[in-house]
C-alpha positions as CSV (number, residue, x, y, z in Angstrom):
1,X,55.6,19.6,8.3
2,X,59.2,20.3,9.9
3,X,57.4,21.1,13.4
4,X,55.0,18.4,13.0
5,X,58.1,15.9,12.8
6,X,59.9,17.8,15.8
7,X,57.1,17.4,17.8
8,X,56.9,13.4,17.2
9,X,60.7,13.4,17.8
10,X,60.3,15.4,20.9
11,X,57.3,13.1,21.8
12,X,59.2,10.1,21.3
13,X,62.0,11.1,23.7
14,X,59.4,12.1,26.2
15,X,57.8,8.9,25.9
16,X,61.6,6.9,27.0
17,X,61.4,9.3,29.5
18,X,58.4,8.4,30.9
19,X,58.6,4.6,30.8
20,X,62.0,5.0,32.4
21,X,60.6,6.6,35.2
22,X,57.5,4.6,35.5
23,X,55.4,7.8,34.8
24,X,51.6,7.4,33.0
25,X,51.8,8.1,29.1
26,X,47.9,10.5,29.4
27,X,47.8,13.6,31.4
28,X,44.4,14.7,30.9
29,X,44.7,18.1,32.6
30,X,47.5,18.8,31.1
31,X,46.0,17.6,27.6
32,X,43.0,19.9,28.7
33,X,45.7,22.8,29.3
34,X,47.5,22.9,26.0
35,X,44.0,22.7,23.7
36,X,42.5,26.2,26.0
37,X,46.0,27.9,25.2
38,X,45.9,26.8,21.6
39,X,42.7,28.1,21.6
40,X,43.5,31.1,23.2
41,X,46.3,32.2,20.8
42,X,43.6,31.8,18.0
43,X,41.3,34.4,19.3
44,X,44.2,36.6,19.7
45,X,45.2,35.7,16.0
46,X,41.8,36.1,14.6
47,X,42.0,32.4,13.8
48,X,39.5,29.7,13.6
49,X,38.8,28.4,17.1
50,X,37.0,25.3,15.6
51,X,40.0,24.2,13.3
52,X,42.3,24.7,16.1
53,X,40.7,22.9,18.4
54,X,40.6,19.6,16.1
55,X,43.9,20.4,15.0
56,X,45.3,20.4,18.7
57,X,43.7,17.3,19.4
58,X,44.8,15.8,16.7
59,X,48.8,16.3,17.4
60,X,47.9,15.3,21.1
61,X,46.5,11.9,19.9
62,X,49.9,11.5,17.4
63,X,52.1,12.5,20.4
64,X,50.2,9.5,22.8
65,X,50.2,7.3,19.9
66,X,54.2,8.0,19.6
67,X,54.9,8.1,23.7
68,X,53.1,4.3,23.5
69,X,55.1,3.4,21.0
70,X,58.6,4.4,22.1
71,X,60.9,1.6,22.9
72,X,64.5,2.0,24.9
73,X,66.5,-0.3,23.0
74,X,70.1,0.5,21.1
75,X,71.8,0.3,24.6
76,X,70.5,-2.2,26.9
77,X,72.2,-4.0,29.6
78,X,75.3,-1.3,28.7
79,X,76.6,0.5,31.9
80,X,77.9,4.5,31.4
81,X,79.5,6.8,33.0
82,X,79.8,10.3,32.1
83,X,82.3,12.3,33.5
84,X,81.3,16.1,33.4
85,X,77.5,14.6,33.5
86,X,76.0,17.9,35.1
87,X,76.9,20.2,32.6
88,X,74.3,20.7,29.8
89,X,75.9,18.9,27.6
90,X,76.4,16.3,30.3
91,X,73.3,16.3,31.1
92,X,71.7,15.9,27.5
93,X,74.4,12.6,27.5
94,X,73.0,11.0,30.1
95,X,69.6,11.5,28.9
96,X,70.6,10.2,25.8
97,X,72.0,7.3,27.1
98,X,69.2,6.4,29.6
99,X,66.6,6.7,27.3
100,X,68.2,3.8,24.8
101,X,68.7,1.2,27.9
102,X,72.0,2.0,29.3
103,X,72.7,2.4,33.1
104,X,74.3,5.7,33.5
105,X,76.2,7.2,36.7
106,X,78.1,10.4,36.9
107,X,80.7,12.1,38.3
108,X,81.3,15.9,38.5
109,X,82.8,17.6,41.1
110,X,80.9,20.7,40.3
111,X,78.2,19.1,41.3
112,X,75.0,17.1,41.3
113,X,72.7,15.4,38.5
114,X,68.9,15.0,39.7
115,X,67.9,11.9,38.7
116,X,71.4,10.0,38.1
117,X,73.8,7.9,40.6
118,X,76.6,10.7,40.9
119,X,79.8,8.3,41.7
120,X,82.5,9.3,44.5
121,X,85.1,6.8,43.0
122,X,85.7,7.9,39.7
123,X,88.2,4.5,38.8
124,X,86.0,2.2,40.0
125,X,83.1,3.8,37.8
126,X,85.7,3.9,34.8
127,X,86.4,0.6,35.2
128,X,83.3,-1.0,35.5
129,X,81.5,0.7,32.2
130,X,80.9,-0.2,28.9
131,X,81.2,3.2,27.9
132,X,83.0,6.3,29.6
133,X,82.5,9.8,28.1
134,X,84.3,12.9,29.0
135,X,82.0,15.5,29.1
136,X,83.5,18.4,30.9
137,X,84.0,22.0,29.8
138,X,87.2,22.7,26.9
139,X,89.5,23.8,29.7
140,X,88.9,21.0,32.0
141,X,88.5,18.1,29.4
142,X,92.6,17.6,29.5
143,X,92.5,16.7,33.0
144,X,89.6,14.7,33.0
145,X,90.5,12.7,29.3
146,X,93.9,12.2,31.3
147,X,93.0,10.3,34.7
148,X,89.8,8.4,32.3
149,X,92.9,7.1,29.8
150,X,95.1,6.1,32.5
151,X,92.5,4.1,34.7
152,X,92.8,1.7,31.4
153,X,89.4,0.9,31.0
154,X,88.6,-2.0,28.6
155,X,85.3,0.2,27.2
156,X,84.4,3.0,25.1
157,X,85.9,6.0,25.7
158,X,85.1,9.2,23.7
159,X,84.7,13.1,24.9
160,X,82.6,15.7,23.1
161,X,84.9,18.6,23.4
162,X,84.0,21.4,20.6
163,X,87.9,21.7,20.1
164,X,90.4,19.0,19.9
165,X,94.0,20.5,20.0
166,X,94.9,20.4,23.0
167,X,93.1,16.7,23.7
168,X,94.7,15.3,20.6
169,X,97.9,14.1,21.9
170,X,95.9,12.5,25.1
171,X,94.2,10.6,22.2
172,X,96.1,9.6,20.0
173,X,98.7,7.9,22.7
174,X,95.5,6.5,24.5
175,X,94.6,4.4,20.9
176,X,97.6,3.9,20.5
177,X,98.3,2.0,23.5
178,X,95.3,0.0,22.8
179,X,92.6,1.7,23.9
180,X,88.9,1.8,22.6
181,X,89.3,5.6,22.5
182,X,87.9,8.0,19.8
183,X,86.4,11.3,19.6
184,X,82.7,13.0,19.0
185,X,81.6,16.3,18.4
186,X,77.8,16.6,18.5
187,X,77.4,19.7,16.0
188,X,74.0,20.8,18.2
189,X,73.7,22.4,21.7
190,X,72.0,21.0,24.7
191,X,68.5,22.0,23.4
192,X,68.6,19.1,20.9
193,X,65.3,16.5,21.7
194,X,67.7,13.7,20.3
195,X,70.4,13.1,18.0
196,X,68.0,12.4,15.3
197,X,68.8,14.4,11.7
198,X,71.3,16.5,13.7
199,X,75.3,16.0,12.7
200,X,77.8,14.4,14.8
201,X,81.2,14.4,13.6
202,X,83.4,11.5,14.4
203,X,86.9,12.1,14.8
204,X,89.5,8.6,14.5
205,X,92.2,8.9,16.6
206,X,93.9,5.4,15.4
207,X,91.2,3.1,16.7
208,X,88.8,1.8,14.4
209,X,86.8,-0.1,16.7
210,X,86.4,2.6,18.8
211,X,85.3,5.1,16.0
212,X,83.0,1.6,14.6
213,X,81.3,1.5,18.0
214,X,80.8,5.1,18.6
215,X,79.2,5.7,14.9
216,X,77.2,3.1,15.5
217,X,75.9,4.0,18.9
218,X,74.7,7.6,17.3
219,X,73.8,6.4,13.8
220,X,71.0,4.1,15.6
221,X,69.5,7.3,17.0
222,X,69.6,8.5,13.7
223,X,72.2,11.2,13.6
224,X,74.2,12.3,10.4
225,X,77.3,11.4,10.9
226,X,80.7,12.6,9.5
227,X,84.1,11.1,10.0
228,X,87.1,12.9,10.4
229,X,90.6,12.6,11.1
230,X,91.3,14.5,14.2
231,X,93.6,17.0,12.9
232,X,91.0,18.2,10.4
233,X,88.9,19.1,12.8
234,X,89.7,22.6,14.5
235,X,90.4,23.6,10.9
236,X,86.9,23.3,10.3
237,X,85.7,24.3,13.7
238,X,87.4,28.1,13.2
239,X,85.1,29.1,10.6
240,X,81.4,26.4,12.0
241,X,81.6,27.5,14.8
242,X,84.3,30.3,15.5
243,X,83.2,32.7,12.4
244,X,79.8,31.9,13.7
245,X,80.2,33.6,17.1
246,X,82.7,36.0,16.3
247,X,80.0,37.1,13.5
248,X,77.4,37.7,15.9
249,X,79.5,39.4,18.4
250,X,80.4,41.7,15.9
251,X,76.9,42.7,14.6
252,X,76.1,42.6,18.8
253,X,79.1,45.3,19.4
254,X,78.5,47.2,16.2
255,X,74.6,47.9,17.4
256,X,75.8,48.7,21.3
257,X,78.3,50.7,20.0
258,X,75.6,52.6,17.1
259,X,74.3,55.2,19.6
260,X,70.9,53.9,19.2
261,X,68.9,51.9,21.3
262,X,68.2,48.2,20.7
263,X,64.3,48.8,21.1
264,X,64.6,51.6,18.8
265,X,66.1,49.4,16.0
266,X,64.1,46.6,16.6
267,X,60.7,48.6,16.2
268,X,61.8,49.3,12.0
269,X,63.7,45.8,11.9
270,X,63.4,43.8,8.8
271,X,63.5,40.0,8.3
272,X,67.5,39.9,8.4
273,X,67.7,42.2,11.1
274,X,65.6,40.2,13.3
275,X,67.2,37.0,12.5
276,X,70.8,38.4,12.9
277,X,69.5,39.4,15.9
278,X,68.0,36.8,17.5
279,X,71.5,34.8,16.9
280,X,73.8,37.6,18.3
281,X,71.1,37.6,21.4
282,X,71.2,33.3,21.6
283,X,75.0,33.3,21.7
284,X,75.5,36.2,23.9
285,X,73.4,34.4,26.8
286,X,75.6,30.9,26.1
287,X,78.2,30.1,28.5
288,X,81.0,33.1,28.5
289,X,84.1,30.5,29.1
290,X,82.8,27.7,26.6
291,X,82.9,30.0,24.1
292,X,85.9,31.7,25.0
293,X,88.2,28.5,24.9
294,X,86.3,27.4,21.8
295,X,88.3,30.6,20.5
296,X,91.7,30.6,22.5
297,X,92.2,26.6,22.2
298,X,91.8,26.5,18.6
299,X,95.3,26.6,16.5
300,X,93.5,28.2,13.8
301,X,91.4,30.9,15.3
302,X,94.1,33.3,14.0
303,X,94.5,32.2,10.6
304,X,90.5,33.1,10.5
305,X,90.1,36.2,12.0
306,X,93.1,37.4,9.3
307,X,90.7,36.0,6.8
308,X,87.9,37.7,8.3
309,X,89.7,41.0,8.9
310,X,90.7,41.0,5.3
311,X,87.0,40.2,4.5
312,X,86.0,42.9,5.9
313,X,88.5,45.2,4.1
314,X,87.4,44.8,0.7
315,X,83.3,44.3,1.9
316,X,84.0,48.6,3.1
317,X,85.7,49.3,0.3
318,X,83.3,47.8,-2.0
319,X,80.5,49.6,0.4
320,X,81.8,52.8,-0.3
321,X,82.9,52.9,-3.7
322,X,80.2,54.7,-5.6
323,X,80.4,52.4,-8.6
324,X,78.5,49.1,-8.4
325,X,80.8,46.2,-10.0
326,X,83.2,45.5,-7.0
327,X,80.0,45.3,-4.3
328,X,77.8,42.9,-7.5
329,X,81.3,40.9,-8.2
330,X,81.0,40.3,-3.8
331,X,77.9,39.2,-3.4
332,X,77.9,37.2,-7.2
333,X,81.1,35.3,-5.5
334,X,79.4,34.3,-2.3
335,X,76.5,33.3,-4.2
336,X,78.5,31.2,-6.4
337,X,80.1,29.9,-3.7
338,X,77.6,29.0,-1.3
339,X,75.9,27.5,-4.4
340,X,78.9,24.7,-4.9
């Protein structure tokens, strides 16, 4: 039922697409396509060709039904501009926006967005939006946040950097010179259909109509959303999103480092091996700099790799202690814990 309700989200941002760029809602060959490889995987599976023909046809027919009834609304007759727009995260903004009514341009010197006005004259673009959203890559967002802030637009203005530090002063002064400025964090990566059921955090930076507009703009796409005061957020960020990765890269570099082959391990892996696994190999292929200054540009990184480092101590001396009670009085802990 989770898939079934992916797919119809996925649908429904396929079908904005598609009436947004004048495109037919039925592709029979296509249709054709997806039932013969459905099909296909059932013979290899053993499985019921019969059922999983019907059952193919039936989640085409849902997704059509969905695509029909899509409707860009939430943002029309709104004009954005999204600096950074041909990142991926860039990129999933502008989709974002487009698909809900809003007339979106970027700018990126890096380069080029298919499908989008990319805009020479960044000011005059600022200026002349409803909304303006800083986009761009940790180590370039100061810059960027900086010249947005000082053009002094009358709109929106938000960026979605993972860490806020070293943005917060640029902020704060921004609001508090009377600015519609505020901060977002989508808590989801570039592979996201939509912000539907996902988490976006919030951040006020001292202007509530900014903070009102912005939670409002991703609450009626059907995000979670959390509100935070900006200085809370790198606190949690270390251990979301820092412990995450450093985690992974730690069960990556302990394997390399094993004397044994990947394909070797993985050909006796268990359940938790594989998923441990398929995170370390997900991160790895993310971008190496992103996740670099989502480490170096966070106050508290530090504080929680002590934290972990000292975590660590007691987990090998609990390992290798023959009696049972300190490893059991571990794990009971982090159940109890992760239990509330």
């Amino acid at each position: 039922m989770t898939l079934i309700a992916r797919r119809e989200d996925v649908s429904h941002e396929i079908g904005l697409v598609k009436k947004r760029g004048g495109l037919k809602i039925r592709d029979i060959p296509r249709e054709k396509k997806v039932v013969g490889t459905m099909t296909a995987m059932a013979k290899s599976l053993n499985a019921n060709k019969d059922i999983t023909k019907e059952i193919s046809r039936l989640l085409i027919a849902d997704s059509v039904n969905v695509q029909k009834g899509a409707r860009r609304e939430g943002l029309e007759g709104k004009k954005a501009v999204v600096v950074g727009g041909s990142g991926k995260m860039g990129e999933w903004m502008c989709r974002f926006l487009s698909n809900r009514g809003a007339e979106v341009k970027v700018w990126d010197p890096r380069g080029r967005l298919k499908g989008y006005s990319n805009v020479r004259l960044l000011d005059q673009a600022i200026n002349s939006s409803d909304i303006i959203i800083v986009a761009s890559p940790p180590g370039l967002c100061p810059d960027d946040l900086r010249r947005v802030v000082s053009a002094r637009p009358s709109g929106l203005i938000f960026d979605i950097c993972s860490i806020k530090s070293h943005i917060a002063g640029i902020l704060r002064l921004g609001a508090a010179d009377g600015l519609k400025v505020t901060s977002v964090h989508p808590m989801f990566g570039p592979g996201a259909p939509s912000a539907k059921g996902m988490n976006v955090v919030i951040c006020d930076c001292g202007s509530k109509q900014a903070t009102d507009e912005a939670k409002e703009m991703f609450g009626f796409a059907g995000a979670n959303i959390t509100r935070l005061y900006l200085e809370e957020h790198d606190q949690m960020m270390a251990y979301i999103l820092g412990l995450s990765h450093v985690t992974s890269l730690l069960f990556g570099t302990t394997l390399a480092s094993s004397g044994m082959s990947f394909a070797q391990l993985q050909s006796v892996q268990g359940p938790s091996f594989a998923r441990l696994a398929a995170l370390a190999k997900d991160i790895s292929g993310e971008s190496r700099r992103v996740y670099h200054d989502i480490q170096a540009l966070n106050p508290r990184t530090k504080e929680m790799l002590d934290i972990m480092e000292s975590s660590l101590g007691k987990i090998k001396d609990a390992a290798i202690e023959k009696e049972h009670d300190e490893f059991i009085q571990l794990m009971h802990s982090v159940k109890e814990y992760t239990e509330g």
